[in-house]
Phi, psi and omega in degrees: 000119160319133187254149171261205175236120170255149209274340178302345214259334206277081167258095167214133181316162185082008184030215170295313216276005175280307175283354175292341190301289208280336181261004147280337179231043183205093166302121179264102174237154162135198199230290177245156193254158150208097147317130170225097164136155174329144159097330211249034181316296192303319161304313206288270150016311175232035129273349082073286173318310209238004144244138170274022143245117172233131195233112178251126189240146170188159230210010149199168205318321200315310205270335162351283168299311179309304156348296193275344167264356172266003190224044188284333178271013189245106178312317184275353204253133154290112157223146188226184179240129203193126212278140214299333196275353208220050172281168200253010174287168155298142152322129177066037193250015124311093178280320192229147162210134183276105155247138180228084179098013218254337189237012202281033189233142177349279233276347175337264193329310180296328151311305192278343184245017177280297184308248189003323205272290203247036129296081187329141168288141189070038153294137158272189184200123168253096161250147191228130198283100153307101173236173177272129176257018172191148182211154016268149180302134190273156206303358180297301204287338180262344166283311198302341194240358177263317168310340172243004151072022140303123191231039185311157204275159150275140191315316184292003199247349224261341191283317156358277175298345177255309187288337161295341217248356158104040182250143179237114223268138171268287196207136183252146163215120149337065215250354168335345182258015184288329194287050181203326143309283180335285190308344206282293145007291200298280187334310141346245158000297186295301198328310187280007193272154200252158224292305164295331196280315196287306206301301206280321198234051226289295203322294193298309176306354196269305186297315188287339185285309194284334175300315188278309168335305145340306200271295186320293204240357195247037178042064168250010153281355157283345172242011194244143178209168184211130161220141186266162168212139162241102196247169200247124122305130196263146191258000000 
């Protein structure tokens, strides 16, 4: 049976359209796939279809346990816990991988040059970007992004920056408007979560609250943006 992307299953900024993004502009060939970072089941499931290895990494326990109670029947996808800078795979044992929102952190380079190392030449990479569309960023926007342990690029700046790291962009898109569906979403979501769960977990829900809040109502959609790129290692 063909599996779709349910748009429902993504609440990660960049929704469904990042991969509708990789699947407009990528014929998906090769043997292995990696996903990397929380959120991404739904990706993961239907590369499943179209690669016989599929490898999911991630860096904390939580998302761990989700992965493994929504994909407990899918025999090929791998999923572990493993720090993004430091995998225990080969050189070059990629053909394609897939991020969504996942690496937008200080530490990017040292990701990217992870990524590189076991990425085949002329292997893709779909990443999808948390960026500033305007700077300088005003201090709302910049708690919002140290609280969530973020570093984002300015936008006019990020094909730049992958293309010094030995990347060649097949294609960029703007998904920036996705993000107000996401918060709208996210608020949802926290609403219905019970009383003890916010209590037991006061910080993090406080931080998903004021981030939305932030974006929604005090105009942090003029400086917060999001874009996928799909780039080639240049061999």
């Amino acid at each position: 049976m063909k599996k779709s992307i349910e748009r429902e299953n993504i609440l990660l900024p960049g929704g469904n359209k990042q991969s509708e993004h990789l699947l407009e502009k990528v014929l998906l060939t090769g043997e292995k796939v990696l996903v990397i970072g929380s959120g991404c089941e739904s990706m993961a499931s239907y590369f499943s279809e179209k690669f016989s290895s599929v490898d999911v990494i991630v860096n904390k326990y939580s998302s761990l346990m989700n992965y493994r109670q929504i994909l407990n029947k899918e025999e090929n996808i791998k999923v572990k816990m493993m720090d993004f800078t430091h995998t225990d795979f080969q050189n070059e044992y990629f053909d394609l991988i897939y991020a969504q929102a996942s690496i937008s952190v200080a530490y990017r380079k040292d990701i990217l040059k992870e990524i590189k190392r076991i990425l085949r030449n002329d292997g893709t990479m779909c990443m999808g970007e948390i960026v500033s569309l305007k700077e300088p960023v005003p201090a709302f926007v910049k708690d919002i992004w140290e609280r969530s342990g973020l570093e984002p690029l300015p936008s006019s700046e990020i094909k730049k920056f992958y293309k010094d790291r030995g990347f060649s962009i097949i294609d960029e898109k703007n998904l920036s408007s996705t993000l107000k569906d996401f918060y709208q979403k996210l608020r949802t979501k926290i609403s219905s979560v019970s009383k003890t769960e916010i209590e037991s977990n006061k910080k993090l829900y406080s931080a998903i609250k004021h981030e939305a809040d932030a974006y929604l109502k005090l105009g942090g959609d003029k400086f917060i943006g999001y874009k996928s790129l799909i780039m080639r290692k240049i061999i």
